[in-house]
N, C-alpha and C positions, 0 to 999 in steps of 0.2 A: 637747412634745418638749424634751428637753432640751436647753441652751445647745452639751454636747460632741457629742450626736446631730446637729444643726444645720452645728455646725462641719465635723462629719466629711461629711456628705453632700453640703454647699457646696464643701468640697475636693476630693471624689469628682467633681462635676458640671463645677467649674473646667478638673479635670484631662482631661477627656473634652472638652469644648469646644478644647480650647487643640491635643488630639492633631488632632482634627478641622479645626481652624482650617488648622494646618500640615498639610493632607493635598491633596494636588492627583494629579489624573491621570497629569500629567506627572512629580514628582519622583516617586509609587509606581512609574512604567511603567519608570526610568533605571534602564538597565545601563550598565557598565564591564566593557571588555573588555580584557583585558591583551594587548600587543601588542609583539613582541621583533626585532632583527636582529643578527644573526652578524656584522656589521662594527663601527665606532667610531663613536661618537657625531654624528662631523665628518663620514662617509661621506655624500653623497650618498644611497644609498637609503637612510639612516636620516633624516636633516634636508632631504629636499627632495623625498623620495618617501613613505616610512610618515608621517612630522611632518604632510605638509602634505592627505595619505588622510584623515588621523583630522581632521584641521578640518575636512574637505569635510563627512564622515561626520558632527558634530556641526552640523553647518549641515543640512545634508539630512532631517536626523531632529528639527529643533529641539529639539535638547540631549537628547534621550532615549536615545542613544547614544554612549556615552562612550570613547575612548581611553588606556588609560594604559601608557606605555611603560616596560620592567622596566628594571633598571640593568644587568642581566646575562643574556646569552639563555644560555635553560635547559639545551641540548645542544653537541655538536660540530655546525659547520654542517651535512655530509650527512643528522645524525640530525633535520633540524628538519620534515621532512614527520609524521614520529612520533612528537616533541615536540608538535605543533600536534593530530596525529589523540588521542594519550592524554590530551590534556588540560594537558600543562604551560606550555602557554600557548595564548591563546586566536586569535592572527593571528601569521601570520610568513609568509616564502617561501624559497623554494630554487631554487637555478640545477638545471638539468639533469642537468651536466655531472657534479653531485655524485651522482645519482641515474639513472644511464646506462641501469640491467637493468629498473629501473621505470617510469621516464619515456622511454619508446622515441620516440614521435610528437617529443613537443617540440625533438628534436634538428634537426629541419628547419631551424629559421633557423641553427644550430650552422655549416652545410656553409659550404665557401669560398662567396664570391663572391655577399655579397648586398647590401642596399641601401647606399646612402654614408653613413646617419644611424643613429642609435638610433631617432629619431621615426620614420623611414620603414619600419624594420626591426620596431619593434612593434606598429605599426599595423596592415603587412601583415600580422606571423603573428598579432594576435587577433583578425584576420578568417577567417584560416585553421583557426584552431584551432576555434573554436567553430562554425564549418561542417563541419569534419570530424572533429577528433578529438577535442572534447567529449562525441559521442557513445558514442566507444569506454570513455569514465571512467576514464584512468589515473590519475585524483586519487581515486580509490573513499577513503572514510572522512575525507573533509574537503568541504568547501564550495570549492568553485576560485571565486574573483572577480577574477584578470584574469592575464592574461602576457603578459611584457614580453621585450624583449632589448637588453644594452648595445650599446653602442657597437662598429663594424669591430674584431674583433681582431686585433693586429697582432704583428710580431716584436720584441722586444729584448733587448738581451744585452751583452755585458762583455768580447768578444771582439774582433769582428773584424764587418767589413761583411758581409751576405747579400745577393752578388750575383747568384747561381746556387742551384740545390737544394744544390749539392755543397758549398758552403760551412757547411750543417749539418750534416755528417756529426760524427756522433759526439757533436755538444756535449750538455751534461745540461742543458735543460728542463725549470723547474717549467711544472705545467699542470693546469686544474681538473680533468680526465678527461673522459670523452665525447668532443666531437669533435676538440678542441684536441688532446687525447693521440693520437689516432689520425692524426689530422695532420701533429702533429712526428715518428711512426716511419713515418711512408709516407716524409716527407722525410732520410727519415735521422740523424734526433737519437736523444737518449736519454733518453725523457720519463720523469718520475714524480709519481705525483700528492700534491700538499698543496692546504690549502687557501690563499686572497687574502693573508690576513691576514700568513702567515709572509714572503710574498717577501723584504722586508729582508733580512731574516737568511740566507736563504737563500744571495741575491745576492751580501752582505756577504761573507759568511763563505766563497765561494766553494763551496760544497755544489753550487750550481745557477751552469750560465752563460747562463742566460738565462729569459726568460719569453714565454708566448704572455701578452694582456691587451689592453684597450681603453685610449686615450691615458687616458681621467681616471686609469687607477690610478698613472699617475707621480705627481700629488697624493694619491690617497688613499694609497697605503703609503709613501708617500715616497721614490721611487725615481729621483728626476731625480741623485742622489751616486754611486750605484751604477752604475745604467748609462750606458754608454756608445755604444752602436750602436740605433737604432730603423730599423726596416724597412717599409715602410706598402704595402697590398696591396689594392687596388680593391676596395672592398665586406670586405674582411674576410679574413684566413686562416682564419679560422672566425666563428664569435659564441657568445653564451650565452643561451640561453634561463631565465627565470625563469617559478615558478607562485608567484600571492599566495594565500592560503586563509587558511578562519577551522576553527577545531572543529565538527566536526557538530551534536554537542548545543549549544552557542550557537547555533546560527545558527538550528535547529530553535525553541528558544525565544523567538526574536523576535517581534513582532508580521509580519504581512504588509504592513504600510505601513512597517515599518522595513525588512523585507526590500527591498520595494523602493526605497526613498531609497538602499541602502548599494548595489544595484546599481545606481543613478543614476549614482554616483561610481565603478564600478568597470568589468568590463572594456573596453572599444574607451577607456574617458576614463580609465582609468590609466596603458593602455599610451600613450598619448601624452603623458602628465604625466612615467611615466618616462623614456622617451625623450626629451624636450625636458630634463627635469634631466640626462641621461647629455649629450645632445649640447652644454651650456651648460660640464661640466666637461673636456670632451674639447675644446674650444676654449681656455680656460684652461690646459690640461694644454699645449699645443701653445706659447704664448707658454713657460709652467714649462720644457721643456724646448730652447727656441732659447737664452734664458736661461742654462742650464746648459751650453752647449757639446756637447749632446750630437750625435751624427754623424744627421743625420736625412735618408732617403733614399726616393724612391719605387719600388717592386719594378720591375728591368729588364722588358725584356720576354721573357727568359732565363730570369729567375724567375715570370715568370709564366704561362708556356706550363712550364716545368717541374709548378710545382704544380697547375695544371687537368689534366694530365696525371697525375698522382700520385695525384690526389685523386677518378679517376673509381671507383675500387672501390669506395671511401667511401660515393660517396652512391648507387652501385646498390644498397650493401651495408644502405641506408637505406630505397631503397625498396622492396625484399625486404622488410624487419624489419616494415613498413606496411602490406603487403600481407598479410604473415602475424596483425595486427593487425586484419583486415579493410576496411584503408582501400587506396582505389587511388593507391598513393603516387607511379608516375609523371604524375597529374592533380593530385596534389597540389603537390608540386616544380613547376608548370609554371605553375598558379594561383599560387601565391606570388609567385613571378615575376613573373606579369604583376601580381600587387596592387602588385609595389614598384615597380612604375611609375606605377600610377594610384596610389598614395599622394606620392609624386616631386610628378607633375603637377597636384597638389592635390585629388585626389577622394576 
């Protein structure tokens, strides 16, 4: 054989051993899932809630499942159910409220008057959810892996104190839609829907006098300059329900030991990771706001026999919509309830 035959086939064999050497099960089996949110970098569910999923998920799966978060989410928020199902990115979530004609079930925690926390309030609805209205699949063409809900929504605005229902007549209300909007015109306002992100401007600009929202977003959009009157309402004038999901086809192509690690880390152990990051910044938000002078008040009991009042069509009108869904929504509505107690009393 000759000295170049020699050479070449020693090079050939080197380069085969060395592809081999660096081959393991683990780094072949690593996926990277691209993973995006409709809010700002600093937001809370982006750095305390998706940030700290994708560790769990890389812990859970030892490293064979990977995180990587876009600089830019791919759609307009509402559009991200259909972003996530086409493929433009591979995990993300959406509120409800954005997606009201679709997401009919998950408006449950939406209604006035539910638990005093975000923890309390996600814990009970992904107990609820996945006993009841998992089975109906309003998530059809995505992977659902947990739902969560912020923080009590509450009033504030640029006006005037709400001491009565009648004290909102007329004002313009930004609101996500879903229950928030249907809330503010039972009460007399005159909601329109935008999405989180715009409030500032809204507020600023006087466009909008006011917002329904959970305390953290006085930090997240930065609205402790702007408003002026907060209104705070036992359990919430409303909440907002979230669904987290991943793409069908990712999720399909997992192993089944990776499937199950990533639901190790997700539903009932998300909704309380969001919840406890929602309830961490609505404490914060609360100092942010004494801070700023703003007028902070708790609903009379004027206001609040007004709105339990107001708000009864709402949630019949909910448990119709449930029923026509196949679920028995006033069992539902009444389970949930008693969950936010035994989630309250620590079970």
């Amino acid at each position: 054989m000759s000295r170049l035959a020699f050479a070449a086939m020693y090079g050939s064999a080197a380069l085969a051993f060395t592809t081999l050497a660096g081959w393991s099960p683990a780094a072949h089996a690593q996926t990277t899932l691209t993973m995006s949110s409709w809010v700002s970098p600093q937001h809370l569910l982006t750095k305390d809630v998706l940030a700290v999923w994708g560790q769990q998920v890389e812990k859970a799966t030892n490293g064979r499942v990977k995180l990587q978060m876009l600089a830019k989410h791919p759609s307009a928020a509402p559009g991200t159910f259909d972003a996530v199902r086409d493929g433009l990115v591979d995990v993300s979530y959406v509120t409800a409220s954005y997606t009201p004609a679709r997401h009919v079930l998950p408006l449950l925690p939406e209604l006035p008057g539910g638990g005093a926390t975000a923890e309390i309030n996600s814990v009970a609805f992904s107990r609820i959810h996945w006993k009841y209205f998992q089975p109906v699949n309003e998530y059809k063409g995505v992977k659902l892996l947990g739902v969560w809900t912020h923080g009590p929504g509450q009033m504030f605005n640029t006006k005037r104190p709400i001491n009565r229902v009648e004290d909102l007549a007329g004002m313009k209300i930004r609101s996500g839609g879903g229950i928030s909007e249907q809330m503010a015109r039972a009460l007399g306002a005159s909601p329109f829907v935008k999405p989180a992100p715009e409030s500032y401007e809204l507020l600023s600009s006087g466009v909008a006098d006011g917002t329904f929202f959970p305390l953290e977003s006085i930090i997240s959009f930065k609205l402790d300059s702007v408003v002026k009157y907060a209104t705070l309402f036992p359990g919430g004038f409303y909440g907002s329900a979230f669904g987290f999901f991943m793409n069908e086809d990712k999720w399909n192509k997992l192993s089944k030991q990776d499937q199950d690690a990533i639901m190790s880390v997700s539903g009932e152990a998300i909704a309380r990771l969001a919840g406890k990051a929602w309830d961490n910044t609505d404490r914060a938000a609360m100092e942010v706001m004494k801070k700023a002078n703003i007028n902070i008040q708790e609903a009379s009991p004027e206001l609040i026999k007004g709105v339990q009042e107001r708000s009864k069509g709402i949630v019949e009108k909910w448990k119709a919509d449930a029923k026509a869904k196949g679920v028995d929504g006033d069992k539902a509505f009444a389970e949930f309830h008693e969950e936010l107690k035994r989630v309250a009393a620590g079970q």
